[in-house]
N, C-alpha and C positions, 0 to 999 in steps of 0.2 A: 435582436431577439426574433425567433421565429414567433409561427402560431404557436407549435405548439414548444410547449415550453422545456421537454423534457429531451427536447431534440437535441443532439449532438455535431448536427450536420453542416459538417467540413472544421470542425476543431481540431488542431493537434494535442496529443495527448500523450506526456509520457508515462509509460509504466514499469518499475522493476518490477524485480521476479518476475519477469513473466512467462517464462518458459514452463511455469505448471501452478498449480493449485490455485490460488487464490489469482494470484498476477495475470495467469492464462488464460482465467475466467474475467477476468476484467477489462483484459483487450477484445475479444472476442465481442460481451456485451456492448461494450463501448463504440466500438468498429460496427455492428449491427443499427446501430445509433445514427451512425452518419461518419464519427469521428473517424481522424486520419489518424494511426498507433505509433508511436514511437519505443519498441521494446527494447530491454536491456536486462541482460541478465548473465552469468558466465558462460554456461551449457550451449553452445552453437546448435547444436542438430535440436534440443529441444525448441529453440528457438525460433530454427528453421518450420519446423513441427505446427508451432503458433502459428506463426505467419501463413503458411497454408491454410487457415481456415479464417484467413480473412480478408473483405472482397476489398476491390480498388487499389489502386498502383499510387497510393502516395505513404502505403507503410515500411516503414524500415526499422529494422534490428542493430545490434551492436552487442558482441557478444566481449564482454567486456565487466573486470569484479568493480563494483562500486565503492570499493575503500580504497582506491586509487585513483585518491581525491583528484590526482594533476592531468588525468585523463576526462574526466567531466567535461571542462570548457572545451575540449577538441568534438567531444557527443556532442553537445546541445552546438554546438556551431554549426558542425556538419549536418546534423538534422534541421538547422534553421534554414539551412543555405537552400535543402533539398526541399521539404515541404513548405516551410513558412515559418513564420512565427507560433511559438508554443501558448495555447491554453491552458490547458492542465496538466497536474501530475498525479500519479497514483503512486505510493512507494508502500508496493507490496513487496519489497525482498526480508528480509528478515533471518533471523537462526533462533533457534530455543537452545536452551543448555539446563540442564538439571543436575546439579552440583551443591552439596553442604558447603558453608562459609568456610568451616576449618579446609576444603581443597582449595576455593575461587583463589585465585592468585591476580596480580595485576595485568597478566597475559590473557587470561580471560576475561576479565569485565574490558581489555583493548577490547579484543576481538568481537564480543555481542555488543557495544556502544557502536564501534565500528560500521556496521552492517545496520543495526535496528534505526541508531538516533542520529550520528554524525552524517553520515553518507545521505539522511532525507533531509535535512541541511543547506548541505553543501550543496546539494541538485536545485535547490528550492533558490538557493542565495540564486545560481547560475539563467535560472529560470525568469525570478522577478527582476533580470534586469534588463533595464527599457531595451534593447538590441538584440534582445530574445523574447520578447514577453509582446502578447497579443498587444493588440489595442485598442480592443474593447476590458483588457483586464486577463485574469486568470482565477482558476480554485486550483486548490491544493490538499486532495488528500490523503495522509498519511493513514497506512495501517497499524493500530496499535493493538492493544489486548485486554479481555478484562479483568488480564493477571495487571492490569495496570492501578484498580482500584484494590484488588484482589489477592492478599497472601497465601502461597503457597510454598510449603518447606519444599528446600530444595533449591529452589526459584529467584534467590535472591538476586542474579545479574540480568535475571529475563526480566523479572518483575520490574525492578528498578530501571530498567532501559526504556520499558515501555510508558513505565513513569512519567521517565523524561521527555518521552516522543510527545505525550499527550502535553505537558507544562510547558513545554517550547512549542508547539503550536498553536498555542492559546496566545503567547505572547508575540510571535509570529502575525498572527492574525491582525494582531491591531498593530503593530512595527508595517504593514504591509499594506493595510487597508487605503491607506490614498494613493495607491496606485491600482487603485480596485482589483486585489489578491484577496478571494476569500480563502483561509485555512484552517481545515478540519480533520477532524480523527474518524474513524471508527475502529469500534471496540469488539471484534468477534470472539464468540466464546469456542468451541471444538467444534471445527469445523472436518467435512471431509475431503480428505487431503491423502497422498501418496503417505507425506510424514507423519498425519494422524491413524492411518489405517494400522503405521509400521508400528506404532507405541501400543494403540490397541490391543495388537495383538500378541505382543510380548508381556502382558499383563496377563494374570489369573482371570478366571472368569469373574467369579468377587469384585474382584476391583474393577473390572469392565462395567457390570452394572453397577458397582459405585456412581459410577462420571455418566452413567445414562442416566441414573436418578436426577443428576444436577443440572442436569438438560431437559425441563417441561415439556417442551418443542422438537423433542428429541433434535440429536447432534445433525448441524447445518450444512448446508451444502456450499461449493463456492461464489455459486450464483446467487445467494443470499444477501451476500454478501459483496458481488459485483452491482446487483443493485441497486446498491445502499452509495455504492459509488458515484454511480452514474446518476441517481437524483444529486448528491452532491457537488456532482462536477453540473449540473444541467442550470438553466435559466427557472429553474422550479423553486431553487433551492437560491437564490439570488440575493435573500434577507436573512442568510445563514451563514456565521462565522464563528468560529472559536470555541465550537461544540465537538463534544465529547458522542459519537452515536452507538449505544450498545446497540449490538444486535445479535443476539447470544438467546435467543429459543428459551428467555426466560431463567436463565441463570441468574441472571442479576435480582430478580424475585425471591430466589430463595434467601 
């Protein structure tokens, strides 16, 4: 433990998504922190993108889809071999979908479990084990949603996915804790994003202040919500496991 407790400095740290919104804000803050990045995401040049804005020579990419579970142990080895042993994870990748039940079909609830819950899992399994995983320990945090407490028509494969992220990290958390793995969520409400700006704006105006009404705090930024991470991932946060953290500008008040 440093002095200061909020330090980052010399962790490795993986993060999906990171080639933009929330993910790219998270490497950035994190890498500003001290931490060494480990990115992953499909999009190369975004990723490349990332990576340029952030300092020191122990970061590396891997531009690679995260539901192709059998590729995982070849990432995290490769990055163990190259930087070290891994501290944290951030698994900001994700997808939304907005579809009635009479369309969802078993092809898409694969595809959003896939990406949302199964893939921060699988990284997570690959992670806590002793031949990859620090030795002072590790956090782990998952991005979830506060469509996870939250119904929304339409939403039934996002909602329930996120669901699951949050309920499997709970049980995660204490399945993990005597190998000192803390595991946590946070819960962003609309944040601003490439993908949030696109919905926005194919909306009526009406219904655009709708969703500002439901944001006190008006709608978030990604570094809100990076954060919210990086106290997570930090030695601040050390007596913290298996929490749920909204950080939603007050949505969750209404």
């Amino acid at each position: 433990m440093t002095d200061n407790p909020f330090s980052l400095k010399d962790k490795n740290i993986v993060i999906t998504g990171a080639s933009s919104g929330i993910g790219k804000q998270c490497a950035i803050t994190c890498n500003k922190l001290g931490a060494n990045i480990v990115l992953i995401a499909r999009e190369k040049d975004k990723l490349i993108n990332t990576m340029n804005l952030l300092s020191g020579e122990n970061n590396l990419y891997y531009a690679q889809d995260i539901t192709k579970y059998e590729e995982i142990d070849n990432i995290i080895a490769d990055a163990v071999k190259k930087t070290g042993k891994i501290f944290g994870f951030i698994h900001s990748a994700g997808m939304e979908m907005t579809l009635p039940l009479n369309v969802l079909n078993y092809d898409y609830y694969n595809k959003i479990y896939s990406v949302n819950v199964i893939s921060a899992f699988e990284i997570s399994k690959r992670i806590a084990n002793r031949k990859n995983l620090s030795e002072s320990g590790g956090s782990f945090v998952l991005i979830a949603s506060i469509m996870s407490d939250y119904g929304q028509a339409g939403k039934i494969g996002y909602c329930s996915s996120k669901g699951a992220l949050v309920s499997g990290a709970r049980a995660m958390a204490l399945e993990l804790v005597n190998k000192n793995i803390r595991v946590n969520c946070i819960s962003p409400a609309m944040v601003q994003t490439e993908m949030s700006k696109k919905l926005l704006e194919s909306l009526p105006v009406e219904a655009q202040n709708e969703i500002l009404k439901m944001h006190p705090l008006g709608i978030g930024h990604p570094l809100d919500i990076a954060n919210g991470c990086a106290f997570l991932l930090s030695d601040a946060a050390k007596w913290i496991t298996g929490i749920n953290l909204y950080i939603d500008g007050g949505y969750g008040a209404k």
